[in-house]
C-alpha positions as CSV (number, residue, x, y, z in Angstrom):
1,X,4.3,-37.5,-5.4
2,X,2.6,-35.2,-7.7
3,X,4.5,-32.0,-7.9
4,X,1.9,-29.3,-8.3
5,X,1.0,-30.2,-4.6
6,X,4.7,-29.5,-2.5
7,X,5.3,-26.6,-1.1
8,X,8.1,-25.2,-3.0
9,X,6.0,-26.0,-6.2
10,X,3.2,-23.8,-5.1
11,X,5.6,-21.5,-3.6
12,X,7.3,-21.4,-7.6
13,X,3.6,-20.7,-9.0
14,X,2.4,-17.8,-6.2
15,X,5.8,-15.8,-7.2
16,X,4.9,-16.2,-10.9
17,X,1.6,-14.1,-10.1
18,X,3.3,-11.8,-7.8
19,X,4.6,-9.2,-9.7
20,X,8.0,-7.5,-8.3
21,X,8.0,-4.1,-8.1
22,X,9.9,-0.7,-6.5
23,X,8.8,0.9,-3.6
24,X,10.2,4.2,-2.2
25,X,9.8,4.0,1.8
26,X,8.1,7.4,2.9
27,X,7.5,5.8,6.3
28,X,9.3,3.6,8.3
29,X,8.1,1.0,10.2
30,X,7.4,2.5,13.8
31,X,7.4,5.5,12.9
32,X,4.6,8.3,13.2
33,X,5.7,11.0,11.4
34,X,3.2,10.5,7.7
35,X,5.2,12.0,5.1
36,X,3.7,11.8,1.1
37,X,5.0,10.9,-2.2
38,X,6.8,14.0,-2.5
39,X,8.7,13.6,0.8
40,X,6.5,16.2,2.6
41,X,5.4,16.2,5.8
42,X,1.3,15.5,5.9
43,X,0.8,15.1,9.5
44,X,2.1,13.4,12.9
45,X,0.2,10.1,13.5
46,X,-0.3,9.3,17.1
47,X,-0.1,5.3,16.3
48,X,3.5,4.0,15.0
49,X,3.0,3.0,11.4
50,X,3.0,-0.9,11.4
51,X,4.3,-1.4,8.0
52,X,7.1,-0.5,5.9
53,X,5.0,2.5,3.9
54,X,5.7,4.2,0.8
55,X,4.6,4.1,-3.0
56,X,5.7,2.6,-6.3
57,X,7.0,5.5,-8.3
58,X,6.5,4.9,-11.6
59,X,2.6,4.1,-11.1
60,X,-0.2,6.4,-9.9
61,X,-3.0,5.5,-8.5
62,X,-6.5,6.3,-8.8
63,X,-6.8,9.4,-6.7
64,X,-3.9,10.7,-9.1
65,X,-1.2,10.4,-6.4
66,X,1.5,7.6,-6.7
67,X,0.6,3.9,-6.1
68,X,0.7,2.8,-2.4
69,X,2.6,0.0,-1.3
70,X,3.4,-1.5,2.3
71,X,6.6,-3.9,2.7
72,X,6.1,-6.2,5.4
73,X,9.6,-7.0,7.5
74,X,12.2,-5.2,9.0
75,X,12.3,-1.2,9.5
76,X,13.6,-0.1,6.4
77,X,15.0,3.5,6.2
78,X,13.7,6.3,5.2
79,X,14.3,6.8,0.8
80,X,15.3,3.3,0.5
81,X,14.2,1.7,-2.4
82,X,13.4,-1.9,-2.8
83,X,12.3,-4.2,-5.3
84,X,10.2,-6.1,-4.0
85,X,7.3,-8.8,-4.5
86,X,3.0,-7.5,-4.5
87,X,1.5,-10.5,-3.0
88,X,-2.3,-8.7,-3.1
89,X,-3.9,-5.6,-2.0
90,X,-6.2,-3.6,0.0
91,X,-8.8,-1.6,-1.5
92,X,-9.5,1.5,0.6
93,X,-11.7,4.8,-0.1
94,X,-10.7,7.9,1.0
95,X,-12.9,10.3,0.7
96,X,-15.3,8.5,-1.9
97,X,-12.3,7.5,-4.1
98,X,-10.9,4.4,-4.5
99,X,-7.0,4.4,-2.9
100,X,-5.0,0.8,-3.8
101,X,-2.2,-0.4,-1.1
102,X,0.2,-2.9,-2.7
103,X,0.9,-5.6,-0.1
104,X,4.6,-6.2,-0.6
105,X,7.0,-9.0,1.1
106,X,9.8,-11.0,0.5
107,X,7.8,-14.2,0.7
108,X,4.0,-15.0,0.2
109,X,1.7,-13.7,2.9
110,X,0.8,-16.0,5.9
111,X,-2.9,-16.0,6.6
112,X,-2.2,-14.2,9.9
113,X,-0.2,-11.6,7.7
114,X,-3.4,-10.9,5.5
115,X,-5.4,-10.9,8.8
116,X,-3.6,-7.8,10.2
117,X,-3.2,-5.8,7.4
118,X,-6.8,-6.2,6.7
119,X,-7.4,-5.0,10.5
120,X,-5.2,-2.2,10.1
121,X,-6.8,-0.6,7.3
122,X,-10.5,-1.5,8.6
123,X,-9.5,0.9,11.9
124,X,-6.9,3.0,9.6
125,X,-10.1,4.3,7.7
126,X,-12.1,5.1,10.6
127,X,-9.6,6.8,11.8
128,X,-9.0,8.7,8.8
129,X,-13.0,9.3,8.2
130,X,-12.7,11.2,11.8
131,X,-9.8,13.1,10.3
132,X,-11.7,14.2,6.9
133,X,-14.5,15.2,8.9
134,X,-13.1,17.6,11.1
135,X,-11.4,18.9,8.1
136,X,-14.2,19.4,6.4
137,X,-13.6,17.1,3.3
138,X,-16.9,15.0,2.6
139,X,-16.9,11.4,1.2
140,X,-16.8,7.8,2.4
141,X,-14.1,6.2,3.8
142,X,-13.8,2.4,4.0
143,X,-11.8,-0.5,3.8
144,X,-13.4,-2.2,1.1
145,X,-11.2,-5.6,1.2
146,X,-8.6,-7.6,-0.8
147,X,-8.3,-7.6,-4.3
148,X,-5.1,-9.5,-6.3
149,X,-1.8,-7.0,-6.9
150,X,-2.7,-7.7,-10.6
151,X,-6.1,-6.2,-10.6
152,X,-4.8,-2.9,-8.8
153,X,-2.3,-2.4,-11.1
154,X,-4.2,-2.6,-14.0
155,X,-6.4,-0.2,-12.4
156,X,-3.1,2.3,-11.8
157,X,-1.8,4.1,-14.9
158,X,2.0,4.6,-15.7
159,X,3.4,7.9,-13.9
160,X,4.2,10.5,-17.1
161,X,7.5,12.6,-16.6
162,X,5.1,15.3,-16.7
163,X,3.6,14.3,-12.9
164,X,4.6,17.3,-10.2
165,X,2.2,15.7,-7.7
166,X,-0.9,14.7,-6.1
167,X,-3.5,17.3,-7.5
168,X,-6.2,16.2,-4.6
169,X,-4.6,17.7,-1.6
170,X,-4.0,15.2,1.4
């Protein structure tokens, strides 16, 4: 049997490209109160979050607020910190720019996995589009698809000790 072709061979490979990192839960999973990365309240959602949510605190994204990341699993309290392994992402835009989600699980993504986090954030940015608007903050908003955990961290930059915050306001 060749080896490259059993599971726990390909299973060996797909954790070699998933890179392990630490997420801070802001948001359990089920809950609806939305806190950010500095533990503030931004607003009470009237869905349950689906997902483990929080960010990766020693990398910011591209909107200058700290790298997002979702841990798929069991509710995890809120502060906990796990290390834990990026199996892709979603790319989303918020408000014309370009907002990374580190998918994050224990073991590689099922097919039906990718399929409902890709759903979520498809009706996730309509729904926030409908919030910016009546806000008044212009932009698009989009779920623009998948893209490898590799290629959005390359696109995040390390967090300086200097970093106080988001400086786009939510």
């Amino acid at each position: 049997m060749n080896d490259a072709k059993t599971p726990s061979a390909q299973a060996r490979a797909a954790a070699v490209e998933a890179p392990e990192v630490d997420v801070t839960i802001e948001v359990p999973r089920g809950s609806f109160l939305k806190r950010g990365s500095l533990g503030r309240i931004d607003f009470l959602s009237p869905f349950p979050c689906p997902f483990n949510y929080g960010s990766v605190p020693n990398y910011l994204g591209l909107e200058g607020d700290l790298l997002d990341a979702l841990v798929l699993g069991p509710r995890l309290p809120f502060g906990t910190r796990v290390r834990v392994r990026a199996w892709g992402a979603v790319t989303q835009t918020d408000r014309g720019m370009v907002d990374d989600k580190l998918v994050c699980s224990a073991r590689p993504l099922t097919a039906g996995q990718k399929a409902f986090v890709l759903r979520f954030f498809h009706f996730y940015a309509r729904c926030k589009g409908l919030l910016n608007v009546l806000r008044g903050r212009p932009g698009r908003n989009a779920c623009d698809g998948w893209c490898s955990a590799a290629q959005a961290m390359a696109r995040a930059r390390p967090r300086q000790e200097s970093w106080k915050g988001p400086v786009v306001k939510y």
